[in-house]
C-alpha positions as CSV (number, residue, x, y, z in Angstrom):
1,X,69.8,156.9,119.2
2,X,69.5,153.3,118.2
3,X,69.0,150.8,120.6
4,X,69.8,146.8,120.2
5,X,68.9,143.8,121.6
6,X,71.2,140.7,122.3
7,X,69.5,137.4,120.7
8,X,71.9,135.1,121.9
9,X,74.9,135.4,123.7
10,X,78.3,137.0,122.7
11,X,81.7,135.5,123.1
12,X,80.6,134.6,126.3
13,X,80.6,138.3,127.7
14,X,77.1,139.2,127.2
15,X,74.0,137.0,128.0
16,X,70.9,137.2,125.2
17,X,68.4,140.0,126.2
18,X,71.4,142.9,127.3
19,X,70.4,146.2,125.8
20,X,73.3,148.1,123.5
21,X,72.9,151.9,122.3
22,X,74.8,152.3,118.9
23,X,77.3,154.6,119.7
24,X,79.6,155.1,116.4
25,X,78.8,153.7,112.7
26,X,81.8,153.7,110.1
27,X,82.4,152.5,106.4
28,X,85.6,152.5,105.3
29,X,86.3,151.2,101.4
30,X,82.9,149.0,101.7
31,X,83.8,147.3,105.2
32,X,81.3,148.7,107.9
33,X,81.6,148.8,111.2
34,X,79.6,149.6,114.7
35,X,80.5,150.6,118.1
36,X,78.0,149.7,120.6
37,X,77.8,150.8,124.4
38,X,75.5,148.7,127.1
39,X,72.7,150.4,128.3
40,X,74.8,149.9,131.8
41,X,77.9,151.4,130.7
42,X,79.5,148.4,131.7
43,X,81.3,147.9,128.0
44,X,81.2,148.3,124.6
45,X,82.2,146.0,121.8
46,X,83.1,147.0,118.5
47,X,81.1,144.9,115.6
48,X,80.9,144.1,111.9
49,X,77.8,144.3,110.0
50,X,77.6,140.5,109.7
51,X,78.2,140.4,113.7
52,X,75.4,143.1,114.2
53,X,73.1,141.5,111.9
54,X,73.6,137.9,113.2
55,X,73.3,138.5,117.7
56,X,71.9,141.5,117.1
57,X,67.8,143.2,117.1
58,X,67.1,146.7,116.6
59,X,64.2,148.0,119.3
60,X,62.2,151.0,119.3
């Protein structure tokens, strides 16, 4: 499972360092999309690649 790292915060929900598992990865007609959980549980937040790719760090 991959796991991300918050670089800065998110709409003002989640502060920079929170840890996200990447629950669910879609592509439908070239638009991709990504369905992260929090390591808590506490939420998950439904991205685009351009949102993943711009607050986002994979970590192994």
């Amino acid at each position: 499972m991959k796991r991300y790292r918050l670089i800065k915060d998110y709409r003002d929900i989640y502060n920079k360092g929170t840890i996200f598992f990447l629950i669910s990865e879609s592509e439908f007609i070239g638009v991709k999309e990504y369905v992260l959980q929090t390591k808590n549980l506490d939420g998950k937040i439904i991205l685009s690649e351009k949102e993943l790719k711009g607050f986002f760090r994979q970590i192994f």
